[in-house]
C-alpha positions in Angstrom: 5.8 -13.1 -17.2 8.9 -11.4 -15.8 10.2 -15.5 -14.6 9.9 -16.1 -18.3 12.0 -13.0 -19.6 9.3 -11.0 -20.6 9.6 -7.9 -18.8 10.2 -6.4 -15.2 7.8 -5.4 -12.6 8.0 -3.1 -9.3 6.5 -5.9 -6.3 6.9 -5.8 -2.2 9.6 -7.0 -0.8 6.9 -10.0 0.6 5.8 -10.5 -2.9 8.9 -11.6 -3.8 10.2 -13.2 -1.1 11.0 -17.2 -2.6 10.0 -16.7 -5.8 13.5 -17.0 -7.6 13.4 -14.0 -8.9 16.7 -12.1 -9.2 15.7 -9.1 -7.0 17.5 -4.9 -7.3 15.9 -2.8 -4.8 15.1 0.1 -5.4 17.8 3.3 -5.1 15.6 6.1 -4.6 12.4 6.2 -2.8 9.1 5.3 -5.2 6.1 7.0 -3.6 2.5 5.0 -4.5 -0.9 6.4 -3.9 -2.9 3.9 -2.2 -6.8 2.9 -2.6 -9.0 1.0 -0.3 -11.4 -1.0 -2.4 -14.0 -2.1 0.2 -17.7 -2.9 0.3 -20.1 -0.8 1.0 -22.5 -3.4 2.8 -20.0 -4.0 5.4 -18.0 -1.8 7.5 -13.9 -2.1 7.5 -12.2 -4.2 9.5 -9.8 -3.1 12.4 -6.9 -3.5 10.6 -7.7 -1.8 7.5 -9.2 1.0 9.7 -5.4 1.5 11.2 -3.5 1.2 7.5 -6.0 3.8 6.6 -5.4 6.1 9.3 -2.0 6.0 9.6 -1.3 6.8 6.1 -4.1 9.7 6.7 -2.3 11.2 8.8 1.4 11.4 7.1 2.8 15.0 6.3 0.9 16.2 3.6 -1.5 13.6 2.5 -5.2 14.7 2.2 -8.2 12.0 1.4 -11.0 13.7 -0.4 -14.1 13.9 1.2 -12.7 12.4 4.8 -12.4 14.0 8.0 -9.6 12.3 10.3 -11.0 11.6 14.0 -9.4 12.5 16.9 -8.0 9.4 17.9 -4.4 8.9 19.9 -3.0 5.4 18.3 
């Protein structure tokens, strides 16, 4: 919609990346919350484990219902 004039959108800088869009970053910084949408039948992978936990343990930030282990990454 926004290649055909209809609008703007907030993407990643990856999202955008050769798409011939005309792109303005951003002057101040935009803060997100982020969810992990995951089964339940099978456990996280590796990779998601370490997003999650090391936007777990930024200043401040507090996951409902989580405990952080003590891990040294």
């Amino acid at each position: 919609m926004v290649k055909q004039g209809m609008g703007l959108t907030i993407i990643d800088e990856f999202v955008a990346q050769d798409s011939g869009l005309i792109v303005v970053p951003l002057v101040e910084a935009t803060h997100f919350d982020i969810s992990f949408v995951y089964s339940r039948f099978e456990p996280l992978g590796e990779s998601a484990m370490q997003v999650l936990y090391q936007q777990a343990v930024k200043p401040g930030r507090l996951i409902p219902g989580c405990e952080l282990p003590n891990v040294d990454r």
